[in-house]
ZABA-514458 format. One record per residue (C-alpha): x, y, z; residue number from 1. Coordinates in steps of 0.2 Angstrom, whole numbers. Last residue first. Layout:
REM residues N
ATOM     px     py     pz  papa
ATOM      X      Y      Z   NUM
...
REM end
This chain:
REM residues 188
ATOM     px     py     pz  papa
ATOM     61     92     90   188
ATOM     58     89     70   187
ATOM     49     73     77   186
ATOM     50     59     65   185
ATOM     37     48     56   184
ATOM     43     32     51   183
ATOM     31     25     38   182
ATOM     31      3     37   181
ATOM     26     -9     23   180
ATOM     11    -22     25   179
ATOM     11    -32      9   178
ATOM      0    -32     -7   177
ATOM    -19    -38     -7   176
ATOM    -28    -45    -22   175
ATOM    -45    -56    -19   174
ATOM    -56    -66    -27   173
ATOM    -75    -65    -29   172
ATOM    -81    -84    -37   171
ATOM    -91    -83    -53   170
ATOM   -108    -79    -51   169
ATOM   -121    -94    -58   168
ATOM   -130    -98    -45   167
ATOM   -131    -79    -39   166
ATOM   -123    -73    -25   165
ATOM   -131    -65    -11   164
ATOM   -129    -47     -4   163
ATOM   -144    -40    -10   162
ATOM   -148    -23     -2   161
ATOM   -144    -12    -16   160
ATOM   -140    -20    -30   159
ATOM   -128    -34    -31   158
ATOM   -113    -31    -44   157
ATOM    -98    -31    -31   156
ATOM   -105    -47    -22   155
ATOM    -99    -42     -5   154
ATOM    -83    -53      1   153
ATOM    -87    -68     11   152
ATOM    -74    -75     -1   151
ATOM    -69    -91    -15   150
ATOM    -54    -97    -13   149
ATOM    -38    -89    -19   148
ATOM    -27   -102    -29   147
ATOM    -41   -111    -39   146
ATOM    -56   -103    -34   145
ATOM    -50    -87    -44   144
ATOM    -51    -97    -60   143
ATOM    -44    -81    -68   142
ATOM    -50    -82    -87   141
ATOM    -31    -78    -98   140
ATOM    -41    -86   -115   139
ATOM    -60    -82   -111   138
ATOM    -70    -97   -114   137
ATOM    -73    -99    -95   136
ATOM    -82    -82    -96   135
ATOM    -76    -65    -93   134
ATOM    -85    -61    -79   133
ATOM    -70    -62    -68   132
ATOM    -74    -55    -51   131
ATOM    -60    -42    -40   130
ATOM    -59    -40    -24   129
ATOM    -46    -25    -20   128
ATOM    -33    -26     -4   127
ATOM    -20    -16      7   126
ATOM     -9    -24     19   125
ATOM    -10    -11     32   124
ATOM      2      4     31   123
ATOM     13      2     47   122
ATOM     19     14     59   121
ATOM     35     20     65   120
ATOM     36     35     78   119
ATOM     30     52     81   118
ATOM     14     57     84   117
ATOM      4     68     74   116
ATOM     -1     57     60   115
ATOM     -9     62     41   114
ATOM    -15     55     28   113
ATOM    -21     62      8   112
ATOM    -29     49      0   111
ATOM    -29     44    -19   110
ATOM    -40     31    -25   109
ATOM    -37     24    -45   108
ATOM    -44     11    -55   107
ATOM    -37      6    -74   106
ATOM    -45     -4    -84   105
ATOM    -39    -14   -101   104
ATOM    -42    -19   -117   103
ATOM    -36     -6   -129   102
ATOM    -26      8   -114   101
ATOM    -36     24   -110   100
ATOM    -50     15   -103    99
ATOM    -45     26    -85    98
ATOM    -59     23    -73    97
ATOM    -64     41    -65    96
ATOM    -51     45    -51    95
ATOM    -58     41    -32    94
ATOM    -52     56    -23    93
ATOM    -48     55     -3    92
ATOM    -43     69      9    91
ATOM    -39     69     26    90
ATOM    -37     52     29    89
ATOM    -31     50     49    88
ATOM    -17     37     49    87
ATOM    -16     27     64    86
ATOM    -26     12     56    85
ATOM    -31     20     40    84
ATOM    -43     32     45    83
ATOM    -60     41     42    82
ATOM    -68     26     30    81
ATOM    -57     13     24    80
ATOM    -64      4      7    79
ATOM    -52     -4     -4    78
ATOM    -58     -5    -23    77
ATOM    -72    -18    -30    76
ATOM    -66    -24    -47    75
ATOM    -75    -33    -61    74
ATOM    -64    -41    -73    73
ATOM    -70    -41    -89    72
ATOM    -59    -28    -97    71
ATOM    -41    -33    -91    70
ATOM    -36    -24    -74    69
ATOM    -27    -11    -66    68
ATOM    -29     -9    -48    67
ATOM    -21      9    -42    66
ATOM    -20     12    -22    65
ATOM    -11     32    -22    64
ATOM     -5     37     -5    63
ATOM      2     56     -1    62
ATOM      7     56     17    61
ATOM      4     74     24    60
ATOM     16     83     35    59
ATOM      9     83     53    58
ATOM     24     76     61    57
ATOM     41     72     50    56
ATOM     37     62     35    55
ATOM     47     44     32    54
ATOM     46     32     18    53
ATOM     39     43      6    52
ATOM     25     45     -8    51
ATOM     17     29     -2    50
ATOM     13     19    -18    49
ATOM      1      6    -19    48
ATOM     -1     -5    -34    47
ATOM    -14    -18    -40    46
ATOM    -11    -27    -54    45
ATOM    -26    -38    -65    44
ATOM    -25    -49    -81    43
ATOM     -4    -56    -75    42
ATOM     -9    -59    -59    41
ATOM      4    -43    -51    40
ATOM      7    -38    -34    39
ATOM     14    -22    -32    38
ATOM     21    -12    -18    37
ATOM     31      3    -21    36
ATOM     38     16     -7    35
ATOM     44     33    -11    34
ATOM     61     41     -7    33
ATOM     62     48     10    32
ATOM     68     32     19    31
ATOM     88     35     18    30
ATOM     85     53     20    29
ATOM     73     51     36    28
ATOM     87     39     45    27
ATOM    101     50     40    26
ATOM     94     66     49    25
ATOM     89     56     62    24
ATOM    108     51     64    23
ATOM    117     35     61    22
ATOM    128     29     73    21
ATOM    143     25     64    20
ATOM    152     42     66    19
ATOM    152     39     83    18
ATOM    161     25     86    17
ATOM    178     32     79    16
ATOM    177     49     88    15
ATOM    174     35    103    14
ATOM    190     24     98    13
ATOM    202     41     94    12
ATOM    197     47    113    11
ATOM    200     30    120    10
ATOM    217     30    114     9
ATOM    223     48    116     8
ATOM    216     44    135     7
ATOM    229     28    134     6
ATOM    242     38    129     5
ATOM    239     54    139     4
ATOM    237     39    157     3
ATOM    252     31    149     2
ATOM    264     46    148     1
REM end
């Protein structure tokens, strides 16, 4: 009668345990919704949005980088060339500015991504530099030295082949949002 007790036991205690480990299936529903990252300076947002948390291999990652930003502010958008770290881009569209909304710009890139190896990977910090050519006398002007320094970034108005900032060019900032993390799961 013990040894059936005790096996009744232990059989209960690992049906119990079991239920608690979360599955695959669990894991990609709980991160299938989309992830949002915005940082916000009050006359300039950028947002990127991940249409997913997780894709299973060789589905597509839809990513949309969108900067919007009080008229005068020039902005220069993220640049990544083939891939985005692990991410191979396979499609990208840079939207016509949107001057839809009085007093405002809106920037959009969409990239189509894809991976074909299972695993977690990060989408880097992504980042826009942005000038204000507003003028000191402008009412919400960034002083983008103050809280962000000035950068080695390229001077988003020089003509071809002239790098340099002018005397009297206002400091290029920059905006950047925070790494975030795409599982991608084998359907194996």
């Amino acid at each position: 009668r013990l040894p059936a007790g005790l096996l009744l036991a232990t059989a209960v205690l690992v049906v119990g345990c079991a239920e608690e480990i979360p599955s695959e299936d669990v894991t990609t529903q709980s991160q299938a919704g989309p992830i949002v990252k915005t940082t916000d300076r009050g006359v300039i947002k950028l947002t990127v949005t991940a249409d997913r948390g997780a894709i299973s291999i060789a589905e597509r990652l839809a990513l949309r980088i969108g900067v919007d930003a009080e008229v005068g502010l020039e902005v220069e958008m993220p640049e990544f060339g083939a891939s985005l770290r692990e991410f191979q881009i396979r499609d990208f569209q840079d939207l016509p500015v949107d001057e839809s909304t009085p007093g405002r710009r809106r920037y959009t890139q969409l990239y189509d991504l894809d991976i074909f190896l299972s695993g977690q990977y990060n989408i880097p910090a992504i980042t826009a530099f942005y000038r204000d050519r507003r003028g000191a006398s402008a009412p919400d002007a960034v002083d983008a030295a103050d809280d962000l320094g000035t950068l080695d970034a390229p001077d988003v108005s020089a003509e071809e082949g002239d790098q340099g900032q002018g005397q009297d060019e206002p400091p290029a900032a920059e905006l950047s949002t925070e790494p975030f993390t795409i599982e991608v799961v084998s359907l194996l």
